[in-house]
C-alpha positions in Angstrom: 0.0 0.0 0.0 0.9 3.4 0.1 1.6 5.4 3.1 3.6 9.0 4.3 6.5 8.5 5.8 8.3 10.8 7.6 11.5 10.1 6.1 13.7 12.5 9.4 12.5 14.7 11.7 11.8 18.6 10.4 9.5 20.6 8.5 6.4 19.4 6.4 8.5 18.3 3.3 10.1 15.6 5.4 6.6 13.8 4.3 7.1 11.4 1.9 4.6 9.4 0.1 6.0 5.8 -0.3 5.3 2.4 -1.3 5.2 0.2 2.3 3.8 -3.2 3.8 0.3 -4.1 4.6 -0.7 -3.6 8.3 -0.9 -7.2 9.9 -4.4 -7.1 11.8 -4.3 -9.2 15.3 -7.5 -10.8 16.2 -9.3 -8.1 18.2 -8.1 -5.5 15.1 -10.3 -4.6 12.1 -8.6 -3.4 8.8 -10.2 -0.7 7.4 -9.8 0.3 3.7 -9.1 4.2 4.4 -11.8 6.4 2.5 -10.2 10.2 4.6 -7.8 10.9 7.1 -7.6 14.1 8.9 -5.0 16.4 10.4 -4.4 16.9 13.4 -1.8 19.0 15.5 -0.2 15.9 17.0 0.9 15.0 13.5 3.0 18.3 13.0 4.8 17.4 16.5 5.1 13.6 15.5 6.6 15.2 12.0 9.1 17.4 13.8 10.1 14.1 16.0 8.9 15.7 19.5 6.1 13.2 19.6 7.0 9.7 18.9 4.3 7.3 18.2 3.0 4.9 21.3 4.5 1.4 21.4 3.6 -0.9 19.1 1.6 2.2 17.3 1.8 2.7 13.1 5.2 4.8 12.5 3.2 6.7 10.1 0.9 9.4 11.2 -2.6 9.8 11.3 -5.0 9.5 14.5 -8.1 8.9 13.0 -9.9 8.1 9.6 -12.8 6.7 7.8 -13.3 4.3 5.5 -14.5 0.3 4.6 -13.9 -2.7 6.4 -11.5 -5.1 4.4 -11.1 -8.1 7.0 -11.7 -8.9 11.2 -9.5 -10.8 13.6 -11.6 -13.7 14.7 -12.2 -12.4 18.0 -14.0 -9.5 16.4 -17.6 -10.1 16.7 -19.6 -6.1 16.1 -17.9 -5.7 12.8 -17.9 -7.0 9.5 -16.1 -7.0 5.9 -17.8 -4.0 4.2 -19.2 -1.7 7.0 -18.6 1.9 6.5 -16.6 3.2 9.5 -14.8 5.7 11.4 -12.3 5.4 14.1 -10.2 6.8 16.4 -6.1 5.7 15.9 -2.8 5.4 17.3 -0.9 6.2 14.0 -0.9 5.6 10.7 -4.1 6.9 9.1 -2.1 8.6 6.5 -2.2 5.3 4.3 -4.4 3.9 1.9 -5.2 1.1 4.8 -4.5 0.7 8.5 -5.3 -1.7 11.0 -7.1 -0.8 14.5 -8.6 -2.5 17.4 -12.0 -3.3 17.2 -13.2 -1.1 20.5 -12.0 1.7 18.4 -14.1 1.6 15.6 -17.6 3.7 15.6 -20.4 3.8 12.8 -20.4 6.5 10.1 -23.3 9.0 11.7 -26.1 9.3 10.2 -26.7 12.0 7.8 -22.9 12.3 7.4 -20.7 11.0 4.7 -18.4 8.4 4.7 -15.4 11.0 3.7 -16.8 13.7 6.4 -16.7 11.5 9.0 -13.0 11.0 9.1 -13.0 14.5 10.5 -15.2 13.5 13.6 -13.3 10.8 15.8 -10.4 12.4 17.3 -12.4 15.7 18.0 -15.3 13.8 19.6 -13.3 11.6 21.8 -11.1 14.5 23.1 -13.6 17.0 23.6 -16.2 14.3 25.5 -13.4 12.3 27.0 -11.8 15.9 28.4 -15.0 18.7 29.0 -17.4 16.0 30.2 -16.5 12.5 31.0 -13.5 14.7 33.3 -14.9 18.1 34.0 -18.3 17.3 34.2 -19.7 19.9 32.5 -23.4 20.8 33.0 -26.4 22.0 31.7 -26.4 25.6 32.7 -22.8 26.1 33.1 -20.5 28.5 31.5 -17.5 27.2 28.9 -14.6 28.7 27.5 -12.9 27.0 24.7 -9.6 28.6 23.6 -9.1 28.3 19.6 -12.2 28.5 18.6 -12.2 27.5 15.3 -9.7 25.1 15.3 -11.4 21.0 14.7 -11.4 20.7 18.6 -12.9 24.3 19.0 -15.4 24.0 16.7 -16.9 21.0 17.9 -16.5 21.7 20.9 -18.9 24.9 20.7 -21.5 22.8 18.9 -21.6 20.4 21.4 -21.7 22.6 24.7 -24.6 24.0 22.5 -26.2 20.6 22.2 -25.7 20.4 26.3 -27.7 23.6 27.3 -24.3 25.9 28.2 -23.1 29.1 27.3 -20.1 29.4 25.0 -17.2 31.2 24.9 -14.8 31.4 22.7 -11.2 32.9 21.6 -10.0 33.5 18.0 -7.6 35.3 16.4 -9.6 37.3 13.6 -12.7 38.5 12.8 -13.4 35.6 10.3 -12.9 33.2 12.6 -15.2 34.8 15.6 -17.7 34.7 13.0 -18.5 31.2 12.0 -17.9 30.5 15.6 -21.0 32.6 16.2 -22.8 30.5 13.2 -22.0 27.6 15.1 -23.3 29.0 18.0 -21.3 30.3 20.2 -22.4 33.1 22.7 -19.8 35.2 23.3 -16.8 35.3 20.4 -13.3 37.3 21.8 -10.6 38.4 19.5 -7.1 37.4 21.9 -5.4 40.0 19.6 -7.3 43.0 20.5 -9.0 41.6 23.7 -7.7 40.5 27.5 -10.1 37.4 27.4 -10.0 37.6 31.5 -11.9 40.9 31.6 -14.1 40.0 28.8 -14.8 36.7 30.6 -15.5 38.7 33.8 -17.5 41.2 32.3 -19.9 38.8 30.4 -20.7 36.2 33.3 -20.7 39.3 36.6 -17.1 38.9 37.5 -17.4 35.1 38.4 -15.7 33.9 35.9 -17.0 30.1 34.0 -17.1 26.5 35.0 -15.0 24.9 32.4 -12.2 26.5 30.3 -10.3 23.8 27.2 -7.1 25.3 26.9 -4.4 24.2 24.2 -2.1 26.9 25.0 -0.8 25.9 28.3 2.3 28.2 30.2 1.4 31.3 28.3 -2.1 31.6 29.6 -2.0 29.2 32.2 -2.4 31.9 35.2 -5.4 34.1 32.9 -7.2 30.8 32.6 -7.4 30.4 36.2 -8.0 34.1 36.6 -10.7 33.5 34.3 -12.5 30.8 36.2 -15.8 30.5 38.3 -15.9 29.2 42.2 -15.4 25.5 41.8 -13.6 25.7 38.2 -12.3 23.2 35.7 -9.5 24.1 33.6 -8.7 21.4 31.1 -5.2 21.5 29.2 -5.1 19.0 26.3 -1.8 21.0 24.7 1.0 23.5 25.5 1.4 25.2 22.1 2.6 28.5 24.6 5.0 26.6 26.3 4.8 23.6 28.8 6.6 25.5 32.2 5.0 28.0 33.9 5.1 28.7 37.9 2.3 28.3 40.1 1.1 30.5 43.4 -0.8 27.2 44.7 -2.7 29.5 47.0 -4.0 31.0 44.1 -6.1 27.7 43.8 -7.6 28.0 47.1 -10.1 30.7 47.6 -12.0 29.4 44.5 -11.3 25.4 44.9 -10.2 24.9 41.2 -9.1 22.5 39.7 -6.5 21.6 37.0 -6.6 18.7 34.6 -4.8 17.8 31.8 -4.8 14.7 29.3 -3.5 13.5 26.2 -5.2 10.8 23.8 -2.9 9.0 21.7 -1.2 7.5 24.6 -4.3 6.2 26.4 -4.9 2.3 27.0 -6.6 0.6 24.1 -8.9 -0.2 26.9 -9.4 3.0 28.0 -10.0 4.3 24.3 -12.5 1.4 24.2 -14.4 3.4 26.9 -14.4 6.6 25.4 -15.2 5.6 21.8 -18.4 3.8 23.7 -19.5 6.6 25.6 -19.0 8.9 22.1 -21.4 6.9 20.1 -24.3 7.0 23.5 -23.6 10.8 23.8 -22.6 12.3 20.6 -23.3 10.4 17.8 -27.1 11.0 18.4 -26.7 14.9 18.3 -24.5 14.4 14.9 -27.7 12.5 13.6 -30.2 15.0 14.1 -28.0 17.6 12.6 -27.1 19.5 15.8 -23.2 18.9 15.3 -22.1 19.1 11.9 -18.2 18.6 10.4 -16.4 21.7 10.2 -14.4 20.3 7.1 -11.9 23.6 5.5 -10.3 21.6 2.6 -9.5 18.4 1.2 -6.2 17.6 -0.1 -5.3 14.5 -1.8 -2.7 12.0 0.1 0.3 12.6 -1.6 0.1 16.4 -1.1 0.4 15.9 2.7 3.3 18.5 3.0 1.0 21.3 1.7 -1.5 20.3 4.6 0.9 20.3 7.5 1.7 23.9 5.7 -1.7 25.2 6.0 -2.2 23.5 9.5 1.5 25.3 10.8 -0.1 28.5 9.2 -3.4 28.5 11.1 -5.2 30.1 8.4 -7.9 27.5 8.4 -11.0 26.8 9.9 -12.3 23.6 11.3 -10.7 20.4 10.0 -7.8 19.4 7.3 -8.8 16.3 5.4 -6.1 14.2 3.0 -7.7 11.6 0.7 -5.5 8.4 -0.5 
């Protein structure tokens, strides 16, 4: 088959599309005939060698996909040979096929296409595995999602929509505020011209919200907790401003907050079992009755896979970045 490889670490032409060897499927593993593969952050850091793939992982990169069932291990019971699927990987969805444990796999939504729904199952798990399987947020609540028009961001309004909250968001142009409105955000904040902390304040009475989904880490590590509600949830799931910071720990006391943080990829397949499970019971309904739809910018064919980590690394786009073998 063919796959990208990245051939040394360093910038996006270091991606390679190359002739390689079939993934071997064990028997709880599925192999799926890939129909879309989507970009995802993680795949610029695996690229630039500062985030190696888990053990026993695909060297190539790629965390989720679509596609068609070629063949099941024989322990695999919900799936068969043609289903149209999605799923949620540890590598190697840049390929024309790639094998995945079974607990992994979801159903292509309905309503959505099977190309479209590549861009669904690494934004779905984080966001529900993160926001409410661990922060518990609520109906009523207040949530601030930094990057809000990133594939994480805007699902992540959609479905704090679908939950009854009030969304906040941060962007860094007026383009990008705005179809975060469409999608239903409630209050939109340009971090280029705007402190978010006082905007935050203002809107919600000087409380402050319930749950903030920060990707930035150090840089606004102290503003997000400035920006947070008696009995806060920040949730860090990446440190694109830096991964040090110093903390006043008293500074967590008069408000009890708390700080989480989590990564995906490296989770247990059992633990990604979980997840995927609790996905399909909680979001995959909303997807059905149109209430979350894919934010999809482009499409770019396989082999052009440099030009997407470009456009990623340039932050130009909006919702997700989708290669086709």
């Amino acid at each position: 088959m063919k796959a990208i490889v990245i051939t040394q670490p360093g910038s996006p032409e270091v991606l390679q599309l190359q002739e390689v060897e079939d993934p071997q499927i064990k028997d709880d593993e599925v192999l799926i005939k890939v129909e879309a593969t989507a970009l995802n952050r993680a795949d610029t850091l695996q690229r630039k060698g500062s985030y190696p793939p888990p053990k026993g992982a695909s060297p190539y990169p790629g965390l989720e996909c679509s596609g068609t069932i070629l063949s099941v291990g024989k322990n695999v019971s919900r799936w068969k040979v043609g289903d149209q699927v999605c799923a949620l990987l540890g590598g190697g969805g840049y390929a024309e096929k790639v094998a995945v444990p079974a607990g992994q796999v979801l159903p292509v939504p309905s309503g959505v296409s099977l190309k479209d729904a590549a861009a669904f199952p690494e934004v779905a798990c984080t966001v529900w595995s993160t926001v409410f399987m661990t922060s518990h947020l609520s109906p009523g609540e207040s949530f601030l999602v930094h990057g809000g028009s990133s594939g994480i961001g805007t699902f992540a309004i959609q479905m704090g929509k679908c939950q009854g909250v009030r969304v906040f968001v941060t962007a860094g142009s007026e383009e990008k505020l705005a179809v975060c409105k469409d999608l239903g955000a409630d209050v939109c904040i340009n971090y280029k011209t705007e402190d978010f902390v006082a905007r935050v304040k203002e809107e919600t009475g000087g409380k402050g919200v319930d749950v903030i989904l920060d990707c930035m880490g150090a840089s606004y590590f102290q503003r997000n907790l400035d920006s947070l509600n008696i009995d806060g949830r920040l949730f860090i799931i990446g440190t694109q401003g830096g991964a040090k910071t110093e903390l006043n720990i008293t500074s967590l006391f008069a408000k009890r907050l708390t700080v989480q943080a989590a990564g995906l990829r490296s989770r247990s397949t059992e633990n990604k079992t979980l997840i995927v499970s609790e996905v399909e019971k909680n979001v995959w309904p909303a997807i059905a009755v149109g209430k979350v739809k894919p934010v999809i910018y482009k499409y770019l064919p396989l082999c052009e896979a440099a030009e997407a980590h470009q456009l990623m690394e340039s932050s130009q786009h909006i919702g997700k970045i989708m290669l086709v073998p």
